[in-house]
Each structure stands twice: as structure tokens, then as C-alpha cells.
C-alpha positions, -999 to 999 in steps of 0.1 A, spaced: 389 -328 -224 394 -292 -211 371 -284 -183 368 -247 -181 377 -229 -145 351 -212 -127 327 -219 -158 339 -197 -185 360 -206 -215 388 -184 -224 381 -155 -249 390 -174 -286 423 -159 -301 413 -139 -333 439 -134 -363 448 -99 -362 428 -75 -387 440 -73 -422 438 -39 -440 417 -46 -468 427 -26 -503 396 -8 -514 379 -22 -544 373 0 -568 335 -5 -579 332 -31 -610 330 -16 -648 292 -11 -659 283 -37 -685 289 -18 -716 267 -17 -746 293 -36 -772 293 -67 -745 253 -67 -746 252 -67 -787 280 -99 -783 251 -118 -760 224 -108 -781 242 -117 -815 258 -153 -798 215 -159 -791 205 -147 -825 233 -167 -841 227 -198 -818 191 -195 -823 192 -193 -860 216 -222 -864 194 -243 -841 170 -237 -862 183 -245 -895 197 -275 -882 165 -294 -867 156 -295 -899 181 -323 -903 184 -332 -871 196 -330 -835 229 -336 -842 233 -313 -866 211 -286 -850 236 -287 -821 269 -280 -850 247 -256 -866 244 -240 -832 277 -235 -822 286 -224 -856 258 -198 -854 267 -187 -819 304 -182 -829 295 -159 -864 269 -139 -844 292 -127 -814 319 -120 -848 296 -105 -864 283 -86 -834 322 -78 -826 329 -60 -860 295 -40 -855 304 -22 -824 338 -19 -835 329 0 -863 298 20 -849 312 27 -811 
């Protein structure tokens, strides 16, 4: 075991600095990406629902299915109004 001189350790040897590239600042959410996550919740919500009716099972299937037409459905929206 090291046993320090005079009771001090040495100073620990730190990595020399890296120049870190400046980030630029991260892209606002934009309105077409909020319409996809409110028409994957509609669709998801609305096939959830239509499926319990038979089941849960088929309410999960119903789900996904719903969630995948509502962000399309949401996708050809803003592509055609924005």
C-alpha cells in the first residue's frame, strides 16, 4: 500500500481538456409531430375500444391497428394543411 510522504497524496493526474463542439440548441417540437401523438392516442384509443367489446386480445390488435391508421392519417393531414 502507498503510504503518502509528509501526509499528502500527490495531486491526481487529470486528462487534459477536450474542446467541446457547441451544440446547437435542439429543434422545437413542431406542430405536425404533436397531431402524429395525438392521432396514434385517438387511433389507439378508438381501437381499444372497439376491441373490448370482444375481448382483450383483440382489443390489444385493434389497438395497434388504430394507433398505426391514426399517426397515417394524422401524417397526410399536416402534409396537406402545413
Amino acid at each position: 500500500m502507498w503510504r503518502p510522504i509528509l501526509g499528502r497524496a500527490p495531486a491526481p493526474q487529470l486528462p487534459h481538456p477536450r474542446r467541446v463542439a457547441e451544440d446547437p440548441a435542439p429543434e422545437p417540437i413542431s406542430l405536425s409531430k404533436l397531431l402524429w401523438f395525438v392521432g396514434a392516442t385517438a387511433g389507439g384509443w378508438l381501437g381499444w375500444w372497439l376491441g373490448s367489446l370482444a375481448g382483450t386480445f383483440a382489443a390489444y390488435l385493434l389497438s395497434v391497428v388504430g394507433t398505426a391508421l391514426g399517426v397515417y392519417w394524422a401524417r397526410r393531414y399536416t402534409e396537406d394543411h402545413f
